[in-house]
C-alpha positions as CSV (number, residue, x, y, z in Angstrom):
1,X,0.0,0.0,0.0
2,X,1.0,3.5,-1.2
3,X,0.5,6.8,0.4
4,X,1.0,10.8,-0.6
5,X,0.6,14.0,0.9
6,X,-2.5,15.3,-1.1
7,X,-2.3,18.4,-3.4
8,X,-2.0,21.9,-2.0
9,X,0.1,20.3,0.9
10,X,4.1,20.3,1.1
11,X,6.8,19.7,3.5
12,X,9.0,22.9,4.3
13,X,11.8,24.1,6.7
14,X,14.1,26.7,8.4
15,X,16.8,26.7,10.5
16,X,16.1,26.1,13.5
17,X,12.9,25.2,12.4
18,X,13.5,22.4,9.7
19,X,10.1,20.4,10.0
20,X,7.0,22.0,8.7
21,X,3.7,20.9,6.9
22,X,2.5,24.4,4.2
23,X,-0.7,24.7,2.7
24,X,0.6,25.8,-0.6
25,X,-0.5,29.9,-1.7
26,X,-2.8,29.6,2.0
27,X,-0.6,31.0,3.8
28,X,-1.0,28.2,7.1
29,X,2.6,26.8,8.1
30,X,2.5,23.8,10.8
31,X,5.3,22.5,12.4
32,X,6.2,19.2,13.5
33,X,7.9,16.6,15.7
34,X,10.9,14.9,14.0
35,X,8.8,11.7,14.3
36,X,5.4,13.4,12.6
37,X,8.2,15.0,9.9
38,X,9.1,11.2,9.1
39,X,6.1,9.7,8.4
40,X,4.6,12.1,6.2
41,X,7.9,12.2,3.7
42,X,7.3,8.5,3.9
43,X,4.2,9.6,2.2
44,X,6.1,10.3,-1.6
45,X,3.7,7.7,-4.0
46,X,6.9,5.6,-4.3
47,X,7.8,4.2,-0.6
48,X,6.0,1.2,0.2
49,X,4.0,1.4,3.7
50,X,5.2,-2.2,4.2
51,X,9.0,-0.9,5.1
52,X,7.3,1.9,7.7
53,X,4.1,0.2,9.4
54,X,6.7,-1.8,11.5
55,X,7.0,0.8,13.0
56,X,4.1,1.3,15.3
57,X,4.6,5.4,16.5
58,X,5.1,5.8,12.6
59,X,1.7,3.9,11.3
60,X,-0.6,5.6,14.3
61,X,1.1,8.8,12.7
62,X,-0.2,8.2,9.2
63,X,-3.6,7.0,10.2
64,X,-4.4,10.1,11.8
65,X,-2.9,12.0,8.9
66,X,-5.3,10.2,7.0
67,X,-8.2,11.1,9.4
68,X,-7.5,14.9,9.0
69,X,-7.2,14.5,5.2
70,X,-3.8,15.5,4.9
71,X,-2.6,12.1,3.0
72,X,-4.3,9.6,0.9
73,X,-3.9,5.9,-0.4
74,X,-2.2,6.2,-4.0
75,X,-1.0,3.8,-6.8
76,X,2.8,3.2,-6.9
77,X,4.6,5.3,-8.7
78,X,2.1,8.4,-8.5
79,X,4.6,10.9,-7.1
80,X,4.1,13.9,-5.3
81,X,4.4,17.3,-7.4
82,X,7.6,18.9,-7.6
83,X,6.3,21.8,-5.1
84,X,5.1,19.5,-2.4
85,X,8.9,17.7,-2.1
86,X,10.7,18.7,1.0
87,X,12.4,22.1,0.7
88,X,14.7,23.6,3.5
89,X,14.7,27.7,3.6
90,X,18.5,28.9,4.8
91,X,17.6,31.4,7.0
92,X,14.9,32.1,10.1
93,X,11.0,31.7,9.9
94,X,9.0,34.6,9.8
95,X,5.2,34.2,9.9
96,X,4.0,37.6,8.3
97,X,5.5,40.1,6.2
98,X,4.0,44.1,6.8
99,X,5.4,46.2,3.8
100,X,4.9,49.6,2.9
101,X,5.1,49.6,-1.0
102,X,5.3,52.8,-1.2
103,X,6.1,56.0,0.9
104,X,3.7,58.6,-1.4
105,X,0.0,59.3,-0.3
106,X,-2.6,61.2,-1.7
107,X,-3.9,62.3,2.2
108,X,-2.2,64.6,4.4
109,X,-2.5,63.3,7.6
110,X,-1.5,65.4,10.3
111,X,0.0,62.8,12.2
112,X,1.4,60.6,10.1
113,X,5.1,59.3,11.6
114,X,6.1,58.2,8.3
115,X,5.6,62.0,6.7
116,X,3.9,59.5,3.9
117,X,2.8,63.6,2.6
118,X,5.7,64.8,1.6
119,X,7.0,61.1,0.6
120,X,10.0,61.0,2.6
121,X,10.6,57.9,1.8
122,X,9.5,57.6,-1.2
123,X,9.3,54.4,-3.4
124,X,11.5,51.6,-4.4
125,X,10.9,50.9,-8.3
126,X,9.3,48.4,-10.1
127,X,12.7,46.1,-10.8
128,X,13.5,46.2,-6.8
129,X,10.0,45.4,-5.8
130,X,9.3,42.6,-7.6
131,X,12.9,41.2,-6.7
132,X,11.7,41.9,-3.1
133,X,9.0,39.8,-3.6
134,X,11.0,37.0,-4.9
135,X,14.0,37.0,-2.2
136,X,10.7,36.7,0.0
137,X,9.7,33.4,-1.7
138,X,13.5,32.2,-1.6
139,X,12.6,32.7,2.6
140,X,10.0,30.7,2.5
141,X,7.8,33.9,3.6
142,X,4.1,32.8,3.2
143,X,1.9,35.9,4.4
144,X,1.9,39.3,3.5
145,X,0.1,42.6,4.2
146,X,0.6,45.5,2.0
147,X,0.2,49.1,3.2
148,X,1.8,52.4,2.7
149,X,1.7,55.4,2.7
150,X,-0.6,54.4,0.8
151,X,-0.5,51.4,-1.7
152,X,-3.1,51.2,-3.9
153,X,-1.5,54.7,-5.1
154,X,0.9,53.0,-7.3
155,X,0.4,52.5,-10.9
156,X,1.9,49.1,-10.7
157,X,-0.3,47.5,-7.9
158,X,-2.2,44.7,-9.8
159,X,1.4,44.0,-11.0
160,X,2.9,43.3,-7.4
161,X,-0.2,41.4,-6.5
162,X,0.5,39.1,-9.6
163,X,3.9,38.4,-8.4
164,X,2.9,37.9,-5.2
165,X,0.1,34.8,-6.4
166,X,2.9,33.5,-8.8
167,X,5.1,33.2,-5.6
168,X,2.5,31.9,-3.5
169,X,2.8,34.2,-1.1
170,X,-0.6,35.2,0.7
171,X,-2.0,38.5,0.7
172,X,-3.7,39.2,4.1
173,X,-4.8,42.6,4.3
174,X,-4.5,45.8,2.1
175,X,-4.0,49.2,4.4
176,X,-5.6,52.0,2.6
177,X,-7.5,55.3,3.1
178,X,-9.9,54.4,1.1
179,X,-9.9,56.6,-1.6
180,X,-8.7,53.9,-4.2
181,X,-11.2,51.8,-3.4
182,X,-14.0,50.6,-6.0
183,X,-15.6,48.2,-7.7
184,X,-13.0,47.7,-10.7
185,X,-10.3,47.3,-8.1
186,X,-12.3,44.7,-6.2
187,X,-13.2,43.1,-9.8
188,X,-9.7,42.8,-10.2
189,X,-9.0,41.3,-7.4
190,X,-11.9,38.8,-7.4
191,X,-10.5,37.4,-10.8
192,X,-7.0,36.7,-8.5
193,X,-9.6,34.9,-6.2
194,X,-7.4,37.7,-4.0
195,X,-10.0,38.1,-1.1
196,X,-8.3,39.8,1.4
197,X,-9.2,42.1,4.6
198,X,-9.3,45.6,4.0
199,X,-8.5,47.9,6.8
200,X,-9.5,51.6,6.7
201,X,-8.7,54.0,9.2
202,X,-11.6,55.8,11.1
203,X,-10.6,58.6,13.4
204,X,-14.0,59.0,14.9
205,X,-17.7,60.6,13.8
206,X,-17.1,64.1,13.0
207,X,-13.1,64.0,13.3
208,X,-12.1,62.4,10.3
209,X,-11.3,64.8,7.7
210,X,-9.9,66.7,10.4
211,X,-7.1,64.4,11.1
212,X,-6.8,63.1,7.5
213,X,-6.3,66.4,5.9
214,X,-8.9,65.9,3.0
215,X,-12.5,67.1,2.9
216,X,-15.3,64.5,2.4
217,X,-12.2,61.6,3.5
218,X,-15.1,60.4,6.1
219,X,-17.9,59.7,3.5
220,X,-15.3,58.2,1.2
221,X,-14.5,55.5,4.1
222,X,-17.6,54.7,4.9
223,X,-18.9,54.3,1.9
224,X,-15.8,52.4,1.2
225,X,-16.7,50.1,4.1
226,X,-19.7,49.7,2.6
227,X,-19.2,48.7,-0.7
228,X,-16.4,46.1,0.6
229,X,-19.4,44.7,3.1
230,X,-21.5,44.3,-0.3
231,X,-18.5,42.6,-1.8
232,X,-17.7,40.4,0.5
233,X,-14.7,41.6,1.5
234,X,-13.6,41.6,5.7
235,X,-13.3,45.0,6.8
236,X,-10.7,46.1,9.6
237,X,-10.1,49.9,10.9
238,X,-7.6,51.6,13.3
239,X,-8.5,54.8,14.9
240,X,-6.2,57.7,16.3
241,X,-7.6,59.1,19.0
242,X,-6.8,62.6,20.3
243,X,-8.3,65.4,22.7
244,X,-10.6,66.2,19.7
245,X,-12.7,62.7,19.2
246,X,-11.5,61.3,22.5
247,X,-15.4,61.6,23.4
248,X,-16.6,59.9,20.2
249,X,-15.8,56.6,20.9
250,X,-18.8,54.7,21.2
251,X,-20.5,56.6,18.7
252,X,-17.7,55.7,16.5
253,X,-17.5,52.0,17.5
254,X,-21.5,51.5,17.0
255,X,-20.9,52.8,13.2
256,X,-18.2,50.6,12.1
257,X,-20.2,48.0,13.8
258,X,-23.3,48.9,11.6
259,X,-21.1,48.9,8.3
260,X,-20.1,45.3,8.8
261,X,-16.2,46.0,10.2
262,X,-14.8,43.1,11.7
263,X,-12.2,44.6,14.3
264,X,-11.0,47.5,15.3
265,X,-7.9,49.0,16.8
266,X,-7.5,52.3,19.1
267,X,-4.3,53.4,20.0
268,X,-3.5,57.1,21.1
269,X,-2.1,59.1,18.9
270,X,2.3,59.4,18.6
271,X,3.8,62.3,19.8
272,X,5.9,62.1,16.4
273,X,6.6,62.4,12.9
274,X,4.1,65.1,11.0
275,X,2.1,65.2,14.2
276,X,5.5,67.2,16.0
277,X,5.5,69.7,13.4
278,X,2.5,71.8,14.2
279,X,2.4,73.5,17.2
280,X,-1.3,73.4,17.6
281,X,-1.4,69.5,17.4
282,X,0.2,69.7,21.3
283,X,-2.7,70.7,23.1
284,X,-4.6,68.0,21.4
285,X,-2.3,65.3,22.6
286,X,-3.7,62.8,25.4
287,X,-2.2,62.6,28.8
288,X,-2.0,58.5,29.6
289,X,-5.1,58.9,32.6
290,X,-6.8,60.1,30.0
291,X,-7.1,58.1,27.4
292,X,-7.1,54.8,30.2
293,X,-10.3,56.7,32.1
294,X,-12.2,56.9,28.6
295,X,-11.1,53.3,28.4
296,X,-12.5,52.3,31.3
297,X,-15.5,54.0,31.1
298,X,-16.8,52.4,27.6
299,X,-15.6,49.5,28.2
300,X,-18.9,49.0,30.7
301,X,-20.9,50.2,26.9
302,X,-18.9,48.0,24.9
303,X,-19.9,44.4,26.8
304,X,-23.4,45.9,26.8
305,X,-24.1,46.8,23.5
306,X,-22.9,43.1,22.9
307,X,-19.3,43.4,22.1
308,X,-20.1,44.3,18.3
309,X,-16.9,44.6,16.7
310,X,-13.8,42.9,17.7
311,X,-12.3,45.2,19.6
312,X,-8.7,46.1,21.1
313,X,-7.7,49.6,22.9
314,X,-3.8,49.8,22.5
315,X,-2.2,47.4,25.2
316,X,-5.1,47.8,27.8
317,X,-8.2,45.9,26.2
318,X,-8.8,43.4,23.5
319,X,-12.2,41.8,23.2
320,X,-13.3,39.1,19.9
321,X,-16.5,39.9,18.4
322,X,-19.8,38.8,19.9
323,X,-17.8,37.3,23.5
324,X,-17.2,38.6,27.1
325,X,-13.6,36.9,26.8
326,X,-11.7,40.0,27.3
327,X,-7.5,40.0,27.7
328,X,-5.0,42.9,29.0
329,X,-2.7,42.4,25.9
330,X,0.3,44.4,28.1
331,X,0.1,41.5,30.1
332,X,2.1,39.3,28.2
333,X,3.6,36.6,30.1
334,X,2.7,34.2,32.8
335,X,4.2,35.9,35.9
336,X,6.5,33.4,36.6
337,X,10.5,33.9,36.2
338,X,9.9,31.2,33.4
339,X,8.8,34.2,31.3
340,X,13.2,35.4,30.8
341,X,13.0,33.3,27.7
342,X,10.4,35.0,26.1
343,X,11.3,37.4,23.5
344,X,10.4,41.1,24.1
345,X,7.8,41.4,21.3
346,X,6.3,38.2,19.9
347,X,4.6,40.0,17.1
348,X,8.0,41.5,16.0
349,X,9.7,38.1,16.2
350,X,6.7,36.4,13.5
351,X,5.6,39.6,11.5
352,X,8.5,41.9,9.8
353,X,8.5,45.3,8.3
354,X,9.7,46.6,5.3
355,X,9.4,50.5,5.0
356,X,9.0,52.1,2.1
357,X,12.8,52.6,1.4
358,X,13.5,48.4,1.8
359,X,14.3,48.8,5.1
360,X,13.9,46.2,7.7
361,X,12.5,47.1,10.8
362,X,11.1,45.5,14.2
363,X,7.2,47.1,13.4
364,X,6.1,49.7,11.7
365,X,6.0,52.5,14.3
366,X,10.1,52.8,14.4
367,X,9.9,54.2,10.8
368,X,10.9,58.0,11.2
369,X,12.4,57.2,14.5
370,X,16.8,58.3,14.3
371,X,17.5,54.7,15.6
372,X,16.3,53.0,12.1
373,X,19.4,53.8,10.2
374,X,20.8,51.2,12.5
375,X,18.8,48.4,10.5
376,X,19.6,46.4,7.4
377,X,17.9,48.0,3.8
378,X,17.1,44.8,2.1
379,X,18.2,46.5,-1.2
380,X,22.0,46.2,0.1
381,X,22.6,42.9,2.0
382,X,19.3,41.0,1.0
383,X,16.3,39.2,2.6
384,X,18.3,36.1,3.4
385,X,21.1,37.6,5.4
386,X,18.7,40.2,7.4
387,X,17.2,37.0,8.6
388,X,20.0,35.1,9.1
389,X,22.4,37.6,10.6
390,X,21.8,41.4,11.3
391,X,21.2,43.4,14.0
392,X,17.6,43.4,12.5
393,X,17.5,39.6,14.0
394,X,19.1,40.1,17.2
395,X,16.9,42.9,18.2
396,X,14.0,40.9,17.4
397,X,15.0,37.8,19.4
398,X,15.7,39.7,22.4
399,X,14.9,38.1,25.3
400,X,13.1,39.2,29.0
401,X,16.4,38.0,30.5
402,X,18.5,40.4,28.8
403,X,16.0,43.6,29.4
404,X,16.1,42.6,33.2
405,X,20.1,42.8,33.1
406,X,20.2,45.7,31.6
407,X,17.5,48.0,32.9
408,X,17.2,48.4,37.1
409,X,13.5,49.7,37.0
410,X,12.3,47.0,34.8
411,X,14.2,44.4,37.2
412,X,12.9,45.8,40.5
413,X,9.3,45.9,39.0
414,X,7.1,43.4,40.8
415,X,5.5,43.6,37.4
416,X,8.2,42.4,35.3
417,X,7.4,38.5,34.8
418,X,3.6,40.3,33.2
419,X,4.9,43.5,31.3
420,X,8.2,42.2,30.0
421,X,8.7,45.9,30.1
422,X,6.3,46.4,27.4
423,X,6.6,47.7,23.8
424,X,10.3,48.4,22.5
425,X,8.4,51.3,20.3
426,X,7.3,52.6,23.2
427,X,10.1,52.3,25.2
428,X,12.3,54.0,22.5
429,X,9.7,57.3,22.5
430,X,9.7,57.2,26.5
431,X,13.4,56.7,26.5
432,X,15.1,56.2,23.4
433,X,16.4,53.3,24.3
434,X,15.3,50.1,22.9
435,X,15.9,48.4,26.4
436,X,14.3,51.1,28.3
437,X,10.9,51.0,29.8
438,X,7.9,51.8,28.3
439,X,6.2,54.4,30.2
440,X,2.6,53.9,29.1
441,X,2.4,50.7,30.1
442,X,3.9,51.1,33.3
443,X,1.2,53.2,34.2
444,X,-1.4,50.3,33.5
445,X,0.0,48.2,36.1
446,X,2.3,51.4,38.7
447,X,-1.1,53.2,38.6
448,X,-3.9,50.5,39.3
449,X,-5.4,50.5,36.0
450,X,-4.5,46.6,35.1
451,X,-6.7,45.3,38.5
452,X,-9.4,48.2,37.3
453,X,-9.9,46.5,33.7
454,X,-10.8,43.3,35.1
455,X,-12.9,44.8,38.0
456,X,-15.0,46.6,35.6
457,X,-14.9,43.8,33.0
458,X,-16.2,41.1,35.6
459,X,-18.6,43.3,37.2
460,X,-20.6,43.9,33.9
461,X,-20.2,40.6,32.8
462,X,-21.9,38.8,35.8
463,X,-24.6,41.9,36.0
464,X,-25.3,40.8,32.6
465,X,-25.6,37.0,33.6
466,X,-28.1,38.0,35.9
């Protein structure tokens, strides 16, 4: 009896990492034990079951391969595609890929820290992108979102999503304003069977224009969210808040909500970028106590009006759609001293940033910041190199233990085994140091705030059993 992995399914690797079953253009990479690895490359068309059912760990293996549908009996001789055959990357797994394909925007958003209006960093060109994309594939990289400035404003777009598809590489979401947005694009996309989350900012009812810099940019989103809904394509937003819409978050949340968004983000806005260059932009900043009070207080709303949107409010409140299972996300790890192993930011170490320039950054909010010039550009030492040996990689594989040795306040936190100091953005605006702590979430646990969320949060929850 014969046995192969069916179509669409192949067996992959990295260092580190070298056993791995892919879902082929899908995007979904899981990894295996060196036993679980074995039996399934017995599974090539041509290696009789006979020489591997002795084996009893290695025949209960296959049988509940074959219960989950991921091989099948075969004919001798009916080998496995050329794709599926084992392939080892030579360099480090990353999950995600967050690019900004470009660095130009049509909107001038007042507090954007990328300056995408006046196109600091401009755009790489055609040639460069697509050989982005296929140094990407040479990594083994299997998800991708694409954002920008904003990226539907290149004239080559459909172009980089082709090369993309023919790479097999994902496409997860598409960042955008908006104002790109129609049916021709989404027909185009539909014949790539390219259905992908779009995520629109929305910087509150009434606020919008204000913050993006264009008259009417409100209507166009919403209608934009709209027309996606029709679609049937899933909707995300992010929202900004500042002293302006601070008080429009409910009303804000309830419209998304009724325009068929899936999630939304809120984070405070950055005291950087184009948002340091006005002086009037400074009194509309938010203290930390405020923006945690007006979290607090419609958090209470949010459970009551059903939890209608997938919902998460920086690093103090995350909430799925339609649930009462609420998380703190700045409480990271368990608590326990176990914890030192972690690395510092576990979406940095699986999702990677290019900026628009083709450099390689930790996330996307270190673009603009001086320490970025430290990190690799893609366009000089390659993909494979910045993930096999650049300070892009150490800084991403950072661990607690190394953040305790080097910073006393973190170390003498009581918090430290939860916080893990919290985000190494935020620590470098508090302190410009990537080590440093990370002031506004400090204040979540030094200022009572973390037992306050689940207070609240339980309170309303078993009221609402009642």
């Amino acid at each position: 009896m014969y046995y192969k992995l069916i179509d669409g399914l192949a067996l992959r690797g990295w260092e580190k990492l070298p056993y791995a079953l892919y879902e082929i253009g899908q995007g979904n990479v899981d990894f295996l034990s060196k036993s679980e690895f074995l039996a399934l490359s017995f599974c090539d068309g041509i290696t009789d079951s006979e020489s591997f059912f002795v084996n009893p760990g290695l025949k209960k293996i296959i049988a509940e391969a074959l219960q989950k549908g991921y091989v099948a009996e075969c004919n001798k001789g009916d080998m496995l595609k050329e794709e599926q055959k084992y392939h080892l990357y030579p360099c480090n797994y990353m999950e995600k890929v967050h690019w900004s394909i470009t660095g130009k925007c049509n909107y001038r958003c007042r507090h954007c820290f990328m300056s995408a209006p006046t196109a600091k960093y401009g755009e790489l060109d055609n040639t460069t992108v697509l050989d982005i994309i296929n140094q990407m594939a040479d990594c083994g990289i299997t998800n991708i979102n694409l954002t920008g400035g904003e990226p539907l404003f290149r004239n080559d777009f459909l172009q980089i999503v082709d090369r993309l598809i023919e790479k097999k590489i994902r496409i997860r979401q598409i960042y955008s304003n908006a104002s790109l947005i129609d049916d021709e694009l989404l027909d185009e996309l539909e014949k790539r069977n390219v259905i992908c989350e779009f995520n629109i900012s929305f910087d509150g009812v009434g606020w919008h224009d204000w913050l993006r810099g264009i008259d009417g940019a409100e209507k166009i989103a919403t209608d934009a969210f709209a027309l996606l809904h029709k679609r049937g394509f899933p909707t995300g937003s992010e929202m900004c808040i500042h002293r302006k819409n601070i008080h429009t978050i409910e009303e804000s949340v309830n419209l998304l909500s009724s325009l068929g968004v899936n999630n939304l983000k809120i984070i405070p806005i950055s005291d950087s970028g184009e948002w340091l260059k006005k002086a009037e932009n400074k009194d509309c900043s938010l203290e930390f106590h405020e923006v945690y009070d007006a979290f607090l207080e419609y958090i209470p709303k949010y459970f009551k009006a059903g939890s209608p949107i997938s919902l998460m409010l920086g690093g103090f409140f995350t909430c799925p759609k339609g649930t009462k299972n609420y998380s703190i996300p700045a409480a990271k790890y368990d608590g326990t001293k176990a914890s030192c192993n972690q690395t510092l930011c576990a979406s940095a170490r699986n999702t990677m940033y290019i900026a628009a320039d083709g450099r390689l950054l930790p996330c996307m909010p270190l673009s603009g910041m001086d320490c970025q010039d430290e990190y690799p550009l893609i366009t000089e030492i390659g993909l494979e190199k910045a993930l096999s040996d650049s300070i892009y990689l150490d800084r991403i594989d950072t661990r607690l233990e190394k953040l305790l040795m080097e910073n006393a306040k973190c170390r003498e936190c009581e918090y430290k085994y939860i916080c893990g100091g919290g985000c190494r953005a935020g620590a470098l605006i508090s302190s410009g140091d990537y080590l440093g702590c990370d002031e506004s979430i400090c204040k979540i646990f030094m200022e009572g705030y973390y037992d306050r969320i689940r207070k609240i949060s339980n309170e309303v929850i078993a009221q609402m059993k009642k």
